[in-house]
N, C-alpha and C positions, 0 to 999 in steps of 0.2 A: 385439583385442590386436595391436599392427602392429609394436611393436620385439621384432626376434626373438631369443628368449638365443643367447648364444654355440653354444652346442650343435647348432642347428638351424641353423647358418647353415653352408654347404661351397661351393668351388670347383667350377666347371665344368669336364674337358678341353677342349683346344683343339680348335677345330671340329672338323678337319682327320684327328682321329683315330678321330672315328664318322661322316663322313659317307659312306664305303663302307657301310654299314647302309642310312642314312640314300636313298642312290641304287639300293638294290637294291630296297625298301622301295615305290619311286615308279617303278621299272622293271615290277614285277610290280602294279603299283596295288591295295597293300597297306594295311593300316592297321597302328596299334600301339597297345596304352593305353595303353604308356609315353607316346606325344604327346598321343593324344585326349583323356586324363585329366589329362597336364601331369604326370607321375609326376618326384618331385625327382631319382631315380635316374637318370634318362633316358639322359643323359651319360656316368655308368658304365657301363651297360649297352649301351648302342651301343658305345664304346670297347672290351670284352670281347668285340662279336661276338655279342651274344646282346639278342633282345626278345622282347615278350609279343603273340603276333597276336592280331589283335580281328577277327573275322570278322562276316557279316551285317550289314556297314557299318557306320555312323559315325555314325547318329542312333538313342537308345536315346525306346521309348514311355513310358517311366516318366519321371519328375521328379525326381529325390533331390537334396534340394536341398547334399550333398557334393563333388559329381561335376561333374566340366566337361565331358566328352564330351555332344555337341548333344541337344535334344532332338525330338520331332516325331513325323511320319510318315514311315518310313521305305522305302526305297525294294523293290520283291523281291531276296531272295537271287540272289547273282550263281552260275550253275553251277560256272561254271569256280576259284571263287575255292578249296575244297579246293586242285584239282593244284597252284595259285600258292601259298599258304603250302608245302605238301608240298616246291616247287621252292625257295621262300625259307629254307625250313630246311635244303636239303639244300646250297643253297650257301654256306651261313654253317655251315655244317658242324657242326652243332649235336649234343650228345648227350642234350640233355633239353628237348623241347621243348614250351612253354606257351602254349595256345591258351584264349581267352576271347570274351565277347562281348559285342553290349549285348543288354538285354532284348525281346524282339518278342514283348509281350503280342498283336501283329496277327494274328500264324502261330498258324494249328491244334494244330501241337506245340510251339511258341514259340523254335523250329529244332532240336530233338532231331537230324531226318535231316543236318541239315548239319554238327552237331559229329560225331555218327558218320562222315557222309562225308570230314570232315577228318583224324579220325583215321587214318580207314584210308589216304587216299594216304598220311598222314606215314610210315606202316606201310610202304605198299610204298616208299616212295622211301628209306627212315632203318630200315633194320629195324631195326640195333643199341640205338637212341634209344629212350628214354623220354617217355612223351606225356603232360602233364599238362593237365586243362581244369578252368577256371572257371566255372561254369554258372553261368545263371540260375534262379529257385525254378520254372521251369515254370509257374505259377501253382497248383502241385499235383497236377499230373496225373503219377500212377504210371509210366503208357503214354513218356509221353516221358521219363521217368527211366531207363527201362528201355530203351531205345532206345540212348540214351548206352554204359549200362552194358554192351550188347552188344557193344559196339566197344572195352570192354576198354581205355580208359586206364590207364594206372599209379597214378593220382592222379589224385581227383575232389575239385576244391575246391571250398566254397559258400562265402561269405563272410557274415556273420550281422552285418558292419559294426558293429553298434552296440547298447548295452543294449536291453532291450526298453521300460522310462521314454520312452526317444528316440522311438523308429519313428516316431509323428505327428511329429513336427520333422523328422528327418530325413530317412526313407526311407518316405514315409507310404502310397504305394503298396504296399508291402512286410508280411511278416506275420511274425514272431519264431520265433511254435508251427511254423507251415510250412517255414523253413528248419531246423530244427531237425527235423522230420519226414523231410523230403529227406535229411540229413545220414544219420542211422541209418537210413532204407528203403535207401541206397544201401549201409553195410555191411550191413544184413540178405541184401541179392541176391548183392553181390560182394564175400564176408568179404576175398578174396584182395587188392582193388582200396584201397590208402592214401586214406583221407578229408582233408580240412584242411579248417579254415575261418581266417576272420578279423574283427580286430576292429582299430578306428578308435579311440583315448584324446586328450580334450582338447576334447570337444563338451559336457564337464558332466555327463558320469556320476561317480558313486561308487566310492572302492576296490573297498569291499563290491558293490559292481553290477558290476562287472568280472569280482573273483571270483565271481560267482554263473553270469554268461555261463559263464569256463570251468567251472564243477561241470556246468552242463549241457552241454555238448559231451562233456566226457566222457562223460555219463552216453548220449550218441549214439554214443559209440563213435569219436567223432572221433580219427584219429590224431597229426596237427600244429593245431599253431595259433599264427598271427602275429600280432603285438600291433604296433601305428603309431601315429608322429603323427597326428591331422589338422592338415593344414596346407590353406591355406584357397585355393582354385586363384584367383579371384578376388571384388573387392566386389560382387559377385552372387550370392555362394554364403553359407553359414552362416558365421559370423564363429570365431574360436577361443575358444574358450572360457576353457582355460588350456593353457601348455607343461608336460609333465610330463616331471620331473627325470630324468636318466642310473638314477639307483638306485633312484626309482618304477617303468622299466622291468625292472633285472634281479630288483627283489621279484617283477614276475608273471611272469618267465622261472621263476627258481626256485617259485613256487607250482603253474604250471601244470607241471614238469616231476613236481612232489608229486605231485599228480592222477594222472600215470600217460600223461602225451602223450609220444607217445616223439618227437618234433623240436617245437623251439621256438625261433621266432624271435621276440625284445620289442627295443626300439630307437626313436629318436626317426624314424630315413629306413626302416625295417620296410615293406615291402608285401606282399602277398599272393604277389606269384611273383617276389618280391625272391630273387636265390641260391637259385631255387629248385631247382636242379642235388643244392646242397650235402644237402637233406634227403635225395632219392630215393638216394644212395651210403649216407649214414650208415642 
């Protein structure tokens, strides 16, 4: 589908107004998903002074074929790269800040030690700040779950992307039961610690399969969940399926708020650490 409805289509700020992000960003040789991913928000969020770090570099070992961040063999975890987020957060003066990653099915714990070690600088340099991270499934390993959880995030997100019909299509390295596993072992350890996940509309799932994703998150105990376009990064990734309408989203806003989520964001530009400030207050 390549003409986009009106809905999905938004201006960009002028350059001029995120690239102090943009220069701090390339000073501390940082990444962002908002770039790596080509996230539509980009522009907003630069402009506001706020992005999403992606740590453990720039090339993820998985293939989803959603996603435009590289793929490959990636390179070892850089030490130093912790204190530099910690540094980038502290001079963008952030109060809630979201760190993610790509997947390194290569590493032992699949970087457990280094989301923890990024926490803790954000910790010492932002004590005020809120720390939210995006994992990846671990490939299931408790041990590195728990590792995370040690370091005490505010918000642990997993992302569960997509119905489980999809996973061969889209995230075929990926496993439905296992994110969904991760999701509730992680309220089980740390009731005190905010769960989210997310989910991607427009790849060809069902109402009904939408709703069934969220009955099961709740039934994890998930406490947020963000509902998104896909919108297609480029002709090398999965095509759209369909655009779904302004009021197909606030149906699963208000369904999923039924269930018992206490924060819910649905929307066509929705991403997973889109305004993600605004949950951690309410």
């Amino acid at each position: 589908m390549s003409t986009l409805p009106p809905w999905i289509k938004r201006r960009f700020p002028p350059q001029e107004e995120w690239e102090r992000v943009q220069k701090l960003l390339r000073t501390l040789t940082l990444h962002t998903v908002c770039e790596s991913a080509r996230c539509p928000n980009l522009g907003e969020c630069f402009r506001r002074g706020t992005a999403t770090f992606l740590i453990l570099g720039n090339t993820c070992t998985r293939s989803c074929r959603f996603c435009a961040v590289g793929k490959g063999m990636p390179l070892p975890p850089d030490p130093g790269e912790p204190e530099r987020v910690a540094e980038a957060a502290k001079r963008l003066h952030l109060r809630h800040v979201v760190v993610t990653s790509v997947t390194r099915d290569d590493l032992p714990d699949g970087g457990a030690e280094h989301f923890a070690a990024t926490i803790s600088a954000i910790r010492k340099a932002l004590p005020q700040a809120t720390v939210e991270v995006l994992i990846p499934d671990f490939q299931g390993s408790e041990k590195a779950l728990e590792t995370v959880l040690a370091a005490y995030p505010d918000v642990l997100n997993h992302n569960v992307e997509t119905v489980p019909r999809l996973y061969p299509l889209v995230r075929p390295q990926a496993d439905y039961a296992r994110s969904l596993w991760l999701l509730e072992k992680a309220k089980e350890k740390a009731p005190g610690i905010l769960t989210k996940s997310g989910l991607m509309v427009g790849l060809g799932e069902t109402k009904a399969e939408v709703e069934e994703v969220l009955r099961d998150l709740r039934k994890a105990k998930c406490d947020i969940v963000t509902i998104g376009q896909y919108l297609r990064p480029s002709v090398h990734h999965l095509p759209v399926a369909s655009y779904i309408l302004p009021e197909e989203f606030e149906y699963y806003r208000e369904y999923a708020l039924r269930l018992g989520f206490s924060g819910v964001a649905s929307g066509p530009f929705v991403r997973s650490s889109y305004r993600a400030e605004e949950f951690v207050k309410a």
